[in-house]
C-alpha positions as CSV (number, residue, x, y, z in Angstrom):
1,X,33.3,78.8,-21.7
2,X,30.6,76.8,-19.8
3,X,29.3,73.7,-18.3
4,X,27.1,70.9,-20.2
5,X,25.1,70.0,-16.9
6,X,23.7,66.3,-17.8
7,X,25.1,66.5,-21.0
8,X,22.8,69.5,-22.0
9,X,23.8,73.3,-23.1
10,X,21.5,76.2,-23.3
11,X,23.2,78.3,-25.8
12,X,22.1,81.8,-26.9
13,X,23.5,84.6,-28.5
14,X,22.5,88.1,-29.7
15,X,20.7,89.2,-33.0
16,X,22.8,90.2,-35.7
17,X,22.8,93.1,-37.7
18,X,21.1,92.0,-41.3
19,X,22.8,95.5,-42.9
20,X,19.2,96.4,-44.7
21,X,18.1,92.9,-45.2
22,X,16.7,91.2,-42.1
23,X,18.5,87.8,-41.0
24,X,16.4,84.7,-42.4
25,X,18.3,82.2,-40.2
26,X,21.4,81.5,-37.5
27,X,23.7,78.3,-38.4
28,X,25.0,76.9,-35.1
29,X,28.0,74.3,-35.8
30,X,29.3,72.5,-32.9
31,X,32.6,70.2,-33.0
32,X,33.2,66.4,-31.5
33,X,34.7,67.6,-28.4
34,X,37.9,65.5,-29.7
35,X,39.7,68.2,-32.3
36,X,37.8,67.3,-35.4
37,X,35.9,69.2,-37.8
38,X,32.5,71.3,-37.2
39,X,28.8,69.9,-37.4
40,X,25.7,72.2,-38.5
41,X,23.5,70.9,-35.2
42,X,20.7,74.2,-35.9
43,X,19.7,75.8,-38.4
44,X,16.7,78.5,-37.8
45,X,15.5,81.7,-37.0
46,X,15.8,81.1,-33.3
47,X,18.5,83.0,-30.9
48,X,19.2,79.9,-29.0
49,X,19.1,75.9,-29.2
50,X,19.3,73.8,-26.5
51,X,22.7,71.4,-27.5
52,X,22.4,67.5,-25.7
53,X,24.5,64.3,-26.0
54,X,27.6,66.3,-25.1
55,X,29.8,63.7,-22.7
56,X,31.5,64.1,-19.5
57,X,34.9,64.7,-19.8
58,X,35.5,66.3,-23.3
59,X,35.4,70.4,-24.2
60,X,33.0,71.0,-27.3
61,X,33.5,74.4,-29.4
62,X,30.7,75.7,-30.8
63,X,30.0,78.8,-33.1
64,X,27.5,80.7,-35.2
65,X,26.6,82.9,-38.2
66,X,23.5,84.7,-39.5
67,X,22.0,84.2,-42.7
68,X,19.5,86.6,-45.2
69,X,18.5,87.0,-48.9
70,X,22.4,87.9,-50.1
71,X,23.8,85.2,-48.2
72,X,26.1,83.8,-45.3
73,X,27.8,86.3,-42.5
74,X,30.8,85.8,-40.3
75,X,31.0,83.4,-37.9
76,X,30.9,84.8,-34.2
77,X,33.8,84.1,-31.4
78,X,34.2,80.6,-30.6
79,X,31.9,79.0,-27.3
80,X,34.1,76.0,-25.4
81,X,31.9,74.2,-23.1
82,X,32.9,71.1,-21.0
83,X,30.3,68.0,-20.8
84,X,28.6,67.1,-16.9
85,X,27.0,63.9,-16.7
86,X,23.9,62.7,-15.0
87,X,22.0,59.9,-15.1
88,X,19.8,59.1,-18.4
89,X,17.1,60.2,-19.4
90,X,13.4,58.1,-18.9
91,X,12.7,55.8,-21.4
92,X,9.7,55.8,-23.3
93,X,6.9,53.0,-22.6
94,X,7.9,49.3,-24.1
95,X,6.7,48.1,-27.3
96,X,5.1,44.3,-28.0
97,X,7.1,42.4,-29.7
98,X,4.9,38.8,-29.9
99,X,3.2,37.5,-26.6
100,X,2.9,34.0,-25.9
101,X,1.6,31.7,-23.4
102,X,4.4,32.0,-20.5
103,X,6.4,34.6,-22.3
104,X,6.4,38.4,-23.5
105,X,8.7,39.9,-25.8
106,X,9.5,43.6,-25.9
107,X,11.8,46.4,-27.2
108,X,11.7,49.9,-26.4
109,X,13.8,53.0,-27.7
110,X,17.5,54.4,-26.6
111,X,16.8,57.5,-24.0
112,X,19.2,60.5,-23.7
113,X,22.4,59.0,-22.4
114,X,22.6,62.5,-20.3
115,X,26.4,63.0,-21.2
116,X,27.1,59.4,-19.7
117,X,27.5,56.1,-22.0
118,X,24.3,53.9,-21.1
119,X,25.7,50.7,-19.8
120,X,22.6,48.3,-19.5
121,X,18.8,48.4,-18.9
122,X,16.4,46.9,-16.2
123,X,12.7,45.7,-16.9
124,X,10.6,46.1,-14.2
125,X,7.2,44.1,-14.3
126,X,4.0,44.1,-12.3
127,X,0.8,41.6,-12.7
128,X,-2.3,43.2,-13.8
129,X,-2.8,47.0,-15.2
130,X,-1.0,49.6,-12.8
131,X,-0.5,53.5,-13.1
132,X,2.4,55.3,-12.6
133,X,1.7,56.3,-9.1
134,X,2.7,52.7,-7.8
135,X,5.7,51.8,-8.4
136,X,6.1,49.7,-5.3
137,X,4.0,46.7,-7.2
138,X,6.5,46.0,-10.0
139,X,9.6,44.0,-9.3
140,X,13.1,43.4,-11.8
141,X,12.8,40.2,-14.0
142,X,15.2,41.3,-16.8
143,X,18.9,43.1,-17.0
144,X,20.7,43.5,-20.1
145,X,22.4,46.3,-22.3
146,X,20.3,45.0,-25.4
147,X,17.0,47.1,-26.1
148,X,15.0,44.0,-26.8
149,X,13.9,41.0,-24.5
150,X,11.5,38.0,-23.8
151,X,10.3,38.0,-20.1
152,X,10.0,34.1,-19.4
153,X,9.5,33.3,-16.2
154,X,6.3,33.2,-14.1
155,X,3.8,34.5,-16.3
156,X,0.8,32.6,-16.5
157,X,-1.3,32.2,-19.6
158,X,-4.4,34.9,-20.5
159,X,-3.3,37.5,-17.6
160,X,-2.6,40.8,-17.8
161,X,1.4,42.4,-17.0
162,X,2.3,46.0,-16.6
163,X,6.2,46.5,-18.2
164,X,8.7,49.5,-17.6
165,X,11.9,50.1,-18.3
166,X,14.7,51.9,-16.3
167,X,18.2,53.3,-18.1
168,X,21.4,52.8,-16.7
169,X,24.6,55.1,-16.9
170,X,27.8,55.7,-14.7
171,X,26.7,58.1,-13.0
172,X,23.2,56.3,-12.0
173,X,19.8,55.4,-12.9
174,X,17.0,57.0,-14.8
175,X,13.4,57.6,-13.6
176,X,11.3,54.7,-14.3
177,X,9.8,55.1,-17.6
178,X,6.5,54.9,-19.4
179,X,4.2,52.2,-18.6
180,X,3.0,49.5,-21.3
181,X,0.3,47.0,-20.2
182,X,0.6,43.7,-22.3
183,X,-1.7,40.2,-22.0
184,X,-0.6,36.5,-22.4
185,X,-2.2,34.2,-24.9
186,X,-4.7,31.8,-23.5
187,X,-4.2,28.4,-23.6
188,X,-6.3,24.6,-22.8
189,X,-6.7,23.8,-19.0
190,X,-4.1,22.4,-17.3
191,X,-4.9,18.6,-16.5
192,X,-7.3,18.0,-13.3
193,X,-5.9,17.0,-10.3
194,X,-5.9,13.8,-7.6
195,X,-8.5,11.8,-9.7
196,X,-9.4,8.9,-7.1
197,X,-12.4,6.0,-6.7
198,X,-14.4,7.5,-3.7
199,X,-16.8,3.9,-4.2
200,X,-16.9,1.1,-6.4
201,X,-20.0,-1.1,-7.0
202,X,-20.7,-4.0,-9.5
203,X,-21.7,-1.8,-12.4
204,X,-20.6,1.5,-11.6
205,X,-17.9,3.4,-10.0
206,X,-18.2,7.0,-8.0
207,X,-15.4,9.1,-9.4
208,X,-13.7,12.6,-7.5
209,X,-11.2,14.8,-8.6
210,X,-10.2,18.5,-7.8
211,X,-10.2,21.3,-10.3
212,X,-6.7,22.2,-12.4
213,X,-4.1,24.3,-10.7
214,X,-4.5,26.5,-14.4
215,X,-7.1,27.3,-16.3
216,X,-5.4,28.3,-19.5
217,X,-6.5,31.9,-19.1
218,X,-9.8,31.8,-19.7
219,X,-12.6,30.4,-17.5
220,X,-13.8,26.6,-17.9
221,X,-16.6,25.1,-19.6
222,X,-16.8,21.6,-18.1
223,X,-15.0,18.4,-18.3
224,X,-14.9,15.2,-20.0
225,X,-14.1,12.2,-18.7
226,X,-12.9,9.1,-21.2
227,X,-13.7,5.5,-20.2
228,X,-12.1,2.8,-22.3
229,X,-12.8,-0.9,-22.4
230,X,-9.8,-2.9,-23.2
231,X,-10.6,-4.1,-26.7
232,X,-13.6,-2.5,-26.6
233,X,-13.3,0.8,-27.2
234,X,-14.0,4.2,-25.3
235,X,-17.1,6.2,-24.3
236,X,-16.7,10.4,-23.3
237,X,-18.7,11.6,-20.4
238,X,-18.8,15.4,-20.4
239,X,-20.1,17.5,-17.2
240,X,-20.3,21.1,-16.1
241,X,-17.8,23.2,-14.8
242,X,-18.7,23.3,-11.3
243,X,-18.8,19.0,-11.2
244,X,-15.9,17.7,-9.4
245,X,-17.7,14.3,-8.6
246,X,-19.3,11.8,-11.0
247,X,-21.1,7.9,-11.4
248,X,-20.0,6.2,-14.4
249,X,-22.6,3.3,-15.1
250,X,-22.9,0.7,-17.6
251,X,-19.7,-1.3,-15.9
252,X,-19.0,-4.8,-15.4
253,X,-16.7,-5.5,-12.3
254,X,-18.3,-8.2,-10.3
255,X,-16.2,-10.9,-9.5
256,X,-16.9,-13.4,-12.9
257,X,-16.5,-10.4,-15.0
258,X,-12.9,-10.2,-16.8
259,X,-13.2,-6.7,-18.2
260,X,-10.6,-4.0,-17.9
261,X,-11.4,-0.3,-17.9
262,X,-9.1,2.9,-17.7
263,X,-10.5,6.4,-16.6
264,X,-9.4,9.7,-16.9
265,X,-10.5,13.0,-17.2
266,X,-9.8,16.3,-18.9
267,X,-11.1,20.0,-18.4
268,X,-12.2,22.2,-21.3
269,X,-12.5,26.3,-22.3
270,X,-12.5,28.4,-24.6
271,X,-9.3,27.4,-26.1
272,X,-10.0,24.2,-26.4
273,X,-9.7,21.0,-24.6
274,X,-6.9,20.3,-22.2
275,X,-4.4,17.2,-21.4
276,X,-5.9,14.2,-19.3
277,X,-5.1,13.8,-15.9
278,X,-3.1,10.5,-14.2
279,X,-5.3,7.6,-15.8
280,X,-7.0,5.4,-13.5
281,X,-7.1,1.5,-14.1
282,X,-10.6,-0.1,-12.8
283,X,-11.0,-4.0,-12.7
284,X,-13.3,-6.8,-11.4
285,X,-13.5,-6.8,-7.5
286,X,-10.9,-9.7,-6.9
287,X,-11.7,-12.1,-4.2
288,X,-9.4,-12.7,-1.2
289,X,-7.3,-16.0,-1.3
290,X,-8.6,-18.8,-0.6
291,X,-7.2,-20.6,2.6
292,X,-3.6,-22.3,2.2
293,X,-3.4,-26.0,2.7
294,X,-2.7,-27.1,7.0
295,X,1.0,-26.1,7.6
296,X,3.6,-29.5,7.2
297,X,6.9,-29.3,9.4
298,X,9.8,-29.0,7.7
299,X,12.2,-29.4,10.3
300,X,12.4,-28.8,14.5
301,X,14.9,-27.5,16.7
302,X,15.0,-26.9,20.7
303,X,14.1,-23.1,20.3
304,X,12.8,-23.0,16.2
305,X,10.0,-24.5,13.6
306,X,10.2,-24.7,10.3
307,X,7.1,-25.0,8.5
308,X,5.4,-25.0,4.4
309,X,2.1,-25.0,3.2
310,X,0.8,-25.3,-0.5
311,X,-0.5,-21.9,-1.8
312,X,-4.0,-21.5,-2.5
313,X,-6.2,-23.2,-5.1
314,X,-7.2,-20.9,-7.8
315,X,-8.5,-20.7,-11.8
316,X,-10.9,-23.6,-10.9
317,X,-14.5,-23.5,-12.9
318,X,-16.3,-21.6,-11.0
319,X,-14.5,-19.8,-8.6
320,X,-14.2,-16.0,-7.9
321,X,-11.1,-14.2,-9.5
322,X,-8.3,-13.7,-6.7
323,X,-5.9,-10.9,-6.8
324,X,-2.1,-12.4,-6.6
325,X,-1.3,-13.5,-3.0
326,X,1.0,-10.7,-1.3
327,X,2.8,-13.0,1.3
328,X,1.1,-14.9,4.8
329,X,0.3,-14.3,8.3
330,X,1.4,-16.9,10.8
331,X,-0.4,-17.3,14.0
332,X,1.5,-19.5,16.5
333,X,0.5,-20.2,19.8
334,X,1.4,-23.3,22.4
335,X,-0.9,-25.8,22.6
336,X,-1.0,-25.9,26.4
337,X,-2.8,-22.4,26.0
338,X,-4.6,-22.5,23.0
339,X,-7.7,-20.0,23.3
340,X,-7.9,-19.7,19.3
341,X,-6.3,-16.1,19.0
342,X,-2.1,-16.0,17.8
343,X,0.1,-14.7,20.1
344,X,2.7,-14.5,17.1
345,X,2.1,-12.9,14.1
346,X,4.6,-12.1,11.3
347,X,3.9,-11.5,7.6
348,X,6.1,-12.9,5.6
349,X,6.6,-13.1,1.8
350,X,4.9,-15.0,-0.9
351,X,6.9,-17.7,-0.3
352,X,5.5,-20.9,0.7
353,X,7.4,-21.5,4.4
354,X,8.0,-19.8,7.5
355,X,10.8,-20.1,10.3
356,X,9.4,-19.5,13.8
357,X,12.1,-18.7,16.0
358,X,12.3,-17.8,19.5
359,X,10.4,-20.8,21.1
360,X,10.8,-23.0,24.1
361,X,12.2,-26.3,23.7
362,X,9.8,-29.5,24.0
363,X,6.9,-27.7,23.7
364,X,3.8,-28.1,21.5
365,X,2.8,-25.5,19.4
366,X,-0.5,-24.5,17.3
367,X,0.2,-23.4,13.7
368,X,-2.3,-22.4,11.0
369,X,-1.7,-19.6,7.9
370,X,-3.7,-16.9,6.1
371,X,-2.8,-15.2,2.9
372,X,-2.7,-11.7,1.8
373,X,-3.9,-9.8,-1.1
374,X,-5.0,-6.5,-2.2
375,X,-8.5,-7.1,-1.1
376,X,-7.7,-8.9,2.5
377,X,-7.2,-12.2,4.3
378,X,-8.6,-15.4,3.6
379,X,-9.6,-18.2,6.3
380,X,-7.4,-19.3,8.3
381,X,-6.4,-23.2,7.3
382,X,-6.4,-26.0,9.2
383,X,-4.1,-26.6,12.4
384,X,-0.9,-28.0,12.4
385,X,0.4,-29.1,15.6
386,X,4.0,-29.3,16.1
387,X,6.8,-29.9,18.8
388,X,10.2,-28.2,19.4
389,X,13.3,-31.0,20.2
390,X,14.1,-31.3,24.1
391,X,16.7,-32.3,25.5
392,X,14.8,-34.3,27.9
393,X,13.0,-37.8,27.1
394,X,9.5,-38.2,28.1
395,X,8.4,-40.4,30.8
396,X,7.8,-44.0,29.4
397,X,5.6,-47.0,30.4
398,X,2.6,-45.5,31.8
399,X,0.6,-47.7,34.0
400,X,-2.9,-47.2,35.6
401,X,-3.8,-49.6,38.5
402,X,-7.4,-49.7,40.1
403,X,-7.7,-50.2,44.1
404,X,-10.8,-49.9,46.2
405,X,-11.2,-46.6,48.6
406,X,-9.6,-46.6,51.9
407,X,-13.0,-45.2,53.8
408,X,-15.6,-44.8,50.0
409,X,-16.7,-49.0,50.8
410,X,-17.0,-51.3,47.8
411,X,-18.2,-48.6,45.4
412,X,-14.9,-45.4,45.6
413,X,-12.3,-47.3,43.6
414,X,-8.4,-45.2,43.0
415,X,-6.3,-45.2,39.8
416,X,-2.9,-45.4,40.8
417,X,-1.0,-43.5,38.3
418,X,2.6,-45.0,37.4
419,X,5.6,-44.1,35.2
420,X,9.3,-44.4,34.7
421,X,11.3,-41.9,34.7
422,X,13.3,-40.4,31.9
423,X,17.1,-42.1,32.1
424,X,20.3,-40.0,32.9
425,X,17.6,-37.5,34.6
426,X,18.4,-36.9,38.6
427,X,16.7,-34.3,40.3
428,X,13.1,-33.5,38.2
429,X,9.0,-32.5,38.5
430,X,6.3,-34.3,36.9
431,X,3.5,-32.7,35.6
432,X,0.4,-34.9,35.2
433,X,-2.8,-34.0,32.9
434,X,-5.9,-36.0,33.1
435,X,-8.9,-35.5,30.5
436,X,-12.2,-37.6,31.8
437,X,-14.0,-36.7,28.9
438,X,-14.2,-39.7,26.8
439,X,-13.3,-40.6,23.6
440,X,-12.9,-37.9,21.2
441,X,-12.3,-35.5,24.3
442,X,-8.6,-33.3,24.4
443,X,-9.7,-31.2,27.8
444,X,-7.0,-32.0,29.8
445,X,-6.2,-30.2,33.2
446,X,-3.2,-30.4,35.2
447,X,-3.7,-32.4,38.6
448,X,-0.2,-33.0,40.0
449,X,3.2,-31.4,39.9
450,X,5.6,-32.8,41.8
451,X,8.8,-35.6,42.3
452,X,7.0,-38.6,42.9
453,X,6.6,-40.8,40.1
454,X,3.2,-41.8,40.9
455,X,-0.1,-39.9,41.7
456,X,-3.2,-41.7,43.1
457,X,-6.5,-40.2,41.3
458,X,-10.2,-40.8,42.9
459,X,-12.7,-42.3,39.7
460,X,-16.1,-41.5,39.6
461,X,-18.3,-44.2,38.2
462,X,-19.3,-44.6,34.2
463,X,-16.7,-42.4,33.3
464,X,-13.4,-42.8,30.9
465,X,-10.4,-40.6,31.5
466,X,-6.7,-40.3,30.2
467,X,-3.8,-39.2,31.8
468,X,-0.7,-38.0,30.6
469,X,2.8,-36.9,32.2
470,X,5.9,-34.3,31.5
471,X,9.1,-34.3,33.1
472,X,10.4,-30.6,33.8
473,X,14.4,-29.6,35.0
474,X,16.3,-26.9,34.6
475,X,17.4,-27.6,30.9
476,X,13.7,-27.3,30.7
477,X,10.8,-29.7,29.9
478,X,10.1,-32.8,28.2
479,X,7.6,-33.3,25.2
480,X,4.1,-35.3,26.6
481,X,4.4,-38.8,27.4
482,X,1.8,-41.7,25.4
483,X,-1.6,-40.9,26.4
484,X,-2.9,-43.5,29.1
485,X,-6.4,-44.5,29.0
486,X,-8.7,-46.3,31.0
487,X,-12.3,-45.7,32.7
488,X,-14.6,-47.3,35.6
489,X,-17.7,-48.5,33.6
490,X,-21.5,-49.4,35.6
491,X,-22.0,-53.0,36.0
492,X,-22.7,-55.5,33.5
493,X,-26.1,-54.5,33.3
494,X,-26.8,-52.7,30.3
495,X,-24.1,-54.6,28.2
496,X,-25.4,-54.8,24.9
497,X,-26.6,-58.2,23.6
498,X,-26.3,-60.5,21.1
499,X,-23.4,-59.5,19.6
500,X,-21.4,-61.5,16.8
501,X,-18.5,-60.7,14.3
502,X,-18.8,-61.8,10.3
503,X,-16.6,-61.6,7.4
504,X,-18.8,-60.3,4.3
505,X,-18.1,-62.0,0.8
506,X,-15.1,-60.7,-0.2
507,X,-13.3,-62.1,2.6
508,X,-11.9,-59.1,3.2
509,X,-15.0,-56.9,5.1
510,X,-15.3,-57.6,9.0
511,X,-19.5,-56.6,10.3
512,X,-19.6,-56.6,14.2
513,X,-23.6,-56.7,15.2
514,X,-25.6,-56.3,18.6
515,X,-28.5,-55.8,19.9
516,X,-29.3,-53.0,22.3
517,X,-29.4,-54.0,26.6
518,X,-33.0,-55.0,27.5
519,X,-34.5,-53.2,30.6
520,X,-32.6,-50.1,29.9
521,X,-32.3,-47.4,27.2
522,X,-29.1,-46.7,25.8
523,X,-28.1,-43.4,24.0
524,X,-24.9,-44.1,22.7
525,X,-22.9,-46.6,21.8
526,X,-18.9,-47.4,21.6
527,X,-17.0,-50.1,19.9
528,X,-13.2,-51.2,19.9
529,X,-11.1,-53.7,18.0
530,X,-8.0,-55.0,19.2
531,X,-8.5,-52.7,22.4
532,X,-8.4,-49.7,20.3
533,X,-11.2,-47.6,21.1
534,X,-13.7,-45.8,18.4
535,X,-15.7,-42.7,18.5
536,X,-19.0,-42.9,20.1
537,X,-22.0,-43.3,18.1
538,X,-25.6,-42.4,18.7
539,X,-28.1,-45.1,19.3
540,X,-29.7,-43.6,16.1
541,X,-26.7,-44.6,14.1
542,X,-27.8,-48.5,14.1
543,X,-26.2,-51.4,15.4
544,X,-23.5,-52.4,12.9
545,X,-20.1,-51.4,12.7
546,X,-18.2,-52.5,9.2
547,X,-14.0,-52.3,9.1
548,X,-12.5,-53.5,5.5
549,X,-9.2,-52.3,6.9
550,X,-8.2,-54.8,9.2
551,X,-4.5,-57.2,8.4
552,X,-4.7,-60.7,7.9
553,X,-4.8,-62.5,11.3
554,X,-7.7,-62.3,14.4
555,X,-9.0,-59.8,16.0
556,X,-11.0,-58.7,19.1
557,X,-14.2,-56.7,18.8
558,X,-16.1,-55.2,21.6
559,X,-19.1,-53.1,22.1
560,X,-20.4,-51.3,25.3
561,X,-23.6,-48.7,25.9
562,X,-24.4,-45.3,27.3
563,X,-26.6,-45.5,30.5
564,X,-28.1,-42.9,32.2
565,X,-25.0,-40.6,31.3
566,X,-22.5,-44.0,32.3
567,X,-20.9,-46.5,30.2
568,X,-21.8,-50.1,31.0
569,X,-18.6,-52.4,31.0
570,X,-17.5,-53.8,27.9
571,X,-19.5,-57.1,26.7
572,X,-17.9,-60.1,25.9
573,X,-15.4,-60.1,23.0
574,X,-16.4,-61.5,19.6
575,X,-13.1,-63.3,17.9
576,X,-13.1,-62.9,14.1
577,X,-10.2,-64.1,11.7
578,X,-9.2,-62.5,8.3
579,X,-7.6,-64.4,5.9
580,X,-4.4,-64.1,4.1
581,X,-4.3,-61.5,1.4
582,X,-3.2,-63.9,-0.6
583,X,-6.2,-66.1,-0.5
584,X,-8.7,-64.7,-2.4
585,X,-11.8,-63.3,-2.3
586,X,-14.7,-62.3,-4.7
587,X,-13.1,-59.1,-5.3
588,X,-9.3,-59.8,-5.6
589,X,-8.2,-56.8,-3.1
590,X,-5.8,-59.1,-0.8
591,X,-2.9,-57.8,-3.7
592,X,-3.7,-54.0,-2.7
593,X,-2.8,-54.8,1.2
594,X,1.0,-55.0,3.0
595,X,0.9,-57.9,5.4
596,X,2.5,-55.5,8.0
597,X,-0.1,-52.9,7.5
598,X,-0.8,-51.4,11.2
599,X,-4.1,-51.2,12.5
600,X,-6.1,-47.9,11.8
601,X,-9.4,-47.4,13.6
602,X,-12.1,-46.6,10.6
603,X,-15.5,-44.9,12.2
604,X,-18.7,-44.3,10.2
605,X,-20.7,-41.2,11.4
606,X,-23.9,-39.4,10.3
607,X,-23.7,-35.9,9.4
């Protein structure tokens, strides 16, 4: 008896006698361990044969007999020999199956199973071409007990893997076995990457992008980049492998232009040419919005505003393409401290109206609107002032009263400022703003705060000045009060002359006429009708003011002149009737007019 160490015996036995004919050959049979019958496993002249595959755990007999020219001998005493296991054998280098891009598929043969069952294989795979003398570069990507398998996962196209293979048994694992090096086909490029507009001119756009992540396994030989016209057709650029930057001319994008391009690009090898990357969309250079009509209130609370606005005008002949509008910016401000910069800003939808919370009741408040687009602001509109409710009323019947100075003489005359106060009001301050610019002027500045309901103001001479009043309690503050006006003029002298009032032939026209002051030289000029004063007018202007706006009934017209920087006082006033509207004239327009029609001051100016 003996011991099958790994499945292996080394049997041998002596030279038989070939009784005067030598021994040709030795017949060694060998049984299945289990009981069965015997198996010729040799047959040759040698003394010994090395006997494999013999498993753990089962007793094999084995026996032999010689041959020569007259034929078979005995066979020899019976060998018993139990199997020892170890692990497998090394297998043989891997075979190529087919190679694709991303994949490799192998098979390799069945090693000794060293007198153990093989229960599975490991493949063990290493990038590039590696010798047997590293085996610290290849790493496991496949188990299995088949002899056959397609490595899928992380190979890249065109590149070079090493492959081995390792047996397993139950008693352990084989040496790693022979070494097969195997490449990947090669494909197109993989599509470049972050394609962007780096500048974009009236005819042309500057165009970046950064080199694939693959090359398809083979180095590249440029790329191509595709421009296409809607309804035009398309145009290929191709540039050199090392270009990552390009100008594409021959464009239309200014701001009249309606065409539509898309860009992308592609890179090219060997292989052929590759996918395109994200397309690109290029189109005219779109004008911001134009400027939204003033802001209208919609409706006013103690602490809110609620405004709307028309949209802007757009699609008229002529006029620059605008991107859609995006939504609006707001600026609010009170009017009190209106330096021409929004305190509040929000940005709202596209949506044609804003609420403006968060504001102090009776106060006055700047409001103008910008849209938004991809390509910026526009102008701001026009301003819309508007008032939050108070829960205060605001001082009434304003009254202006001149007295001569206490120590000034005949020539320092006082306004005595008067008002009533605001009803079911008890304990309040007054705060009193005069302007002594003249007509036209909004400069006010604050010149009183306090409880009385008067305040006394010093006049200087030739000038015209307004006053106006708040009330303020601790509910908070009242809106502005009427504007007061009134204004000390120079003497008489420089009145202009010669003034008169007609009615032109349509009955309907009033002209008022002078003449300018002799002995002085007047640079301006101001007219009112009905006590409602106009804008001044430069002495360049003429001498002729024309209403056709004026209600059935008389009216007052009076002119005065700029002296030396002072108005004159106001000359004489000129009476002037207007008929009924239903009486006629050369043109008929006395039907167009409501005989309660207010009065609205009309002022021609030049420039």
């Amino acid at each position: 008896p003996g011991d099958a160490v790994g499945g292996q015996l080394c049997v041998k036995w002596e030279a038989a006698v070939g009784n005067g004919d030598p021994v040709s050959a030795y017949i060694l049979e060998q049984d299945d361990g289990a009981g069965g019958s015997y198996t010729v496993i040799y047959n040759g002249p040698e003394e010994s044969f090395l006997v494999s595959g013999l498993m753990a755990g089962r007793t094999y007999k084995l026996r032999v007999k010689a041959c020569n020219s007259e034929g078979q001998g005995q066979y020899s005493t019976v060998l018993e020999a139990s199997g020892k296991s170890s692990p497998p054998a090394k297998c043989e280098a891997p075979t190529l199956v087919r190679a694709k891009s991303h994949a490799l598929s192998l098979r390799w043969a069945e090693p000794d199973c060293r007198g153990s069952e093989i229960k599975g294989y490991r493949v063990m795979l290493s990038e590039g071409k590696v010798g047997a003398d590293t085996p610290n570069l290849f790493s496991k990507v496949w188990n299995g007990a088949e002899r056959a398998c397609e490595i899928a996962t992380g190979l890249l196209p065109g590149r070079k893997y090493s492959v081995r293979v390792v047996a397993l048994n139950a008693v352990g694992d084989s040496a790693p076995g022979g070494i097969a090096t195997f490449e990947t086909e090669p494909e197109v490029p993989a599509p470049p990457q972050s394609l962007v507009v780096v500048n974009k001119g009236m005819a042309s756009v500057r165009l970046r992008w950064r080199a694939p992540e693959g090359g398809g396994g083979r180095p590249l030989m440029g790329y191509r980049i595709e421009v296409e016209e809607a309804g035009q057709g398309s145009r290929a650029i191709n540039v050199g492998p090392t270009v990552l930057e390009h100008e594409v001319t021959d464009l239309q994008l200014d701001r009249m232009a309606t065409a539509i391009y898309t860009v992308r690009v592609r890179a090219i090898n060997k292989v052929g040419i590759g996918a395109p990357c994200d397309m690109i969309r290029l189109s005219p250079t779109l004008a911001v919005p134009c400027p939204p009509s003033a802001p209208r209130l919609h409706s006013a609370k103690p602490t809110a505003l609620s405004v709307v606005w028309d949209p802007p005008k757009q699609g008229l002949p002529g006029m620059a393409l605008q991107a859609p509008v995006e939504g609006y910016r707001i600026e609010v401000v009170e009017e009190a401290g209106y330096s021409g910069d929004g305190v509040v800003m929000v940005y709202k939808s596209d949506e044609c109206r804003a609420d403006l919370p968060n504001l102090r009741p009776g106060v006055s408040y700047r409001v103008r609107v910008q849209a938004k687009n991809k390509s910026g602001l526009s102008e701001r509109s026009a301003v819309g002032v508007f008032r939050t409710e108070s829960p205060i009323q605001a001082p009434s019947r304003l009254q202006t009263t001149l007295v001569p100075g206490v120590d000034g003489g005949p020539e320092l005359l006082v306004a005595l400022c008067t008002w009533e106060r605001p009803e079911g009001q008890q304990t309040m301050t007054y705060h009193v703003e005069v302007d002594e610019g003249g007509e036209g002027s909004a400069d006010f500045y604050e010149v009183y705060v306090g409880k009385e309901a008067q305040y006394s103001l010093t006049l200087h001479p030739g000038r015209s000045y307004k006053f106006r009043v708040r009330a303020e309690t601790a509910a908070g503050s009242s809106a502005w009060s009427v504007i007061k006006g009134f204004s000390r003029s120079i003497s008489s002298h420089g009145c202009p002359e010669n003034v008169a009032a007609r009615l032109l032939d349509d009955n309907r026209t009033a002209v008022f006429t002078w003449q300018p002051p002799t002995g002085v030289v007047a640079t301006a000029y101001q007219v009112r009708v009905d006590l409602q004063e106009g804008k001044k007018r430069r002495d360049d202007e003429g001498f002729e003011y024309l209403r056709a706006d004026l209600p059935e009934g008389s009216h007052r017209f009076q002119v005065r002149s700029m002296v030396n920087g002072k108005w004159s006082e106001w000359c004489r006033e000129v009476h002037l009737s207007i008929p009924s509207y239903g009486g006629g004239g050369s043109n008929g327009m006395g039907s167009q007019h409501s005989r309660d029609a207010p009065i609205l001051p009309v002022f021609f100016e030049r420039g």
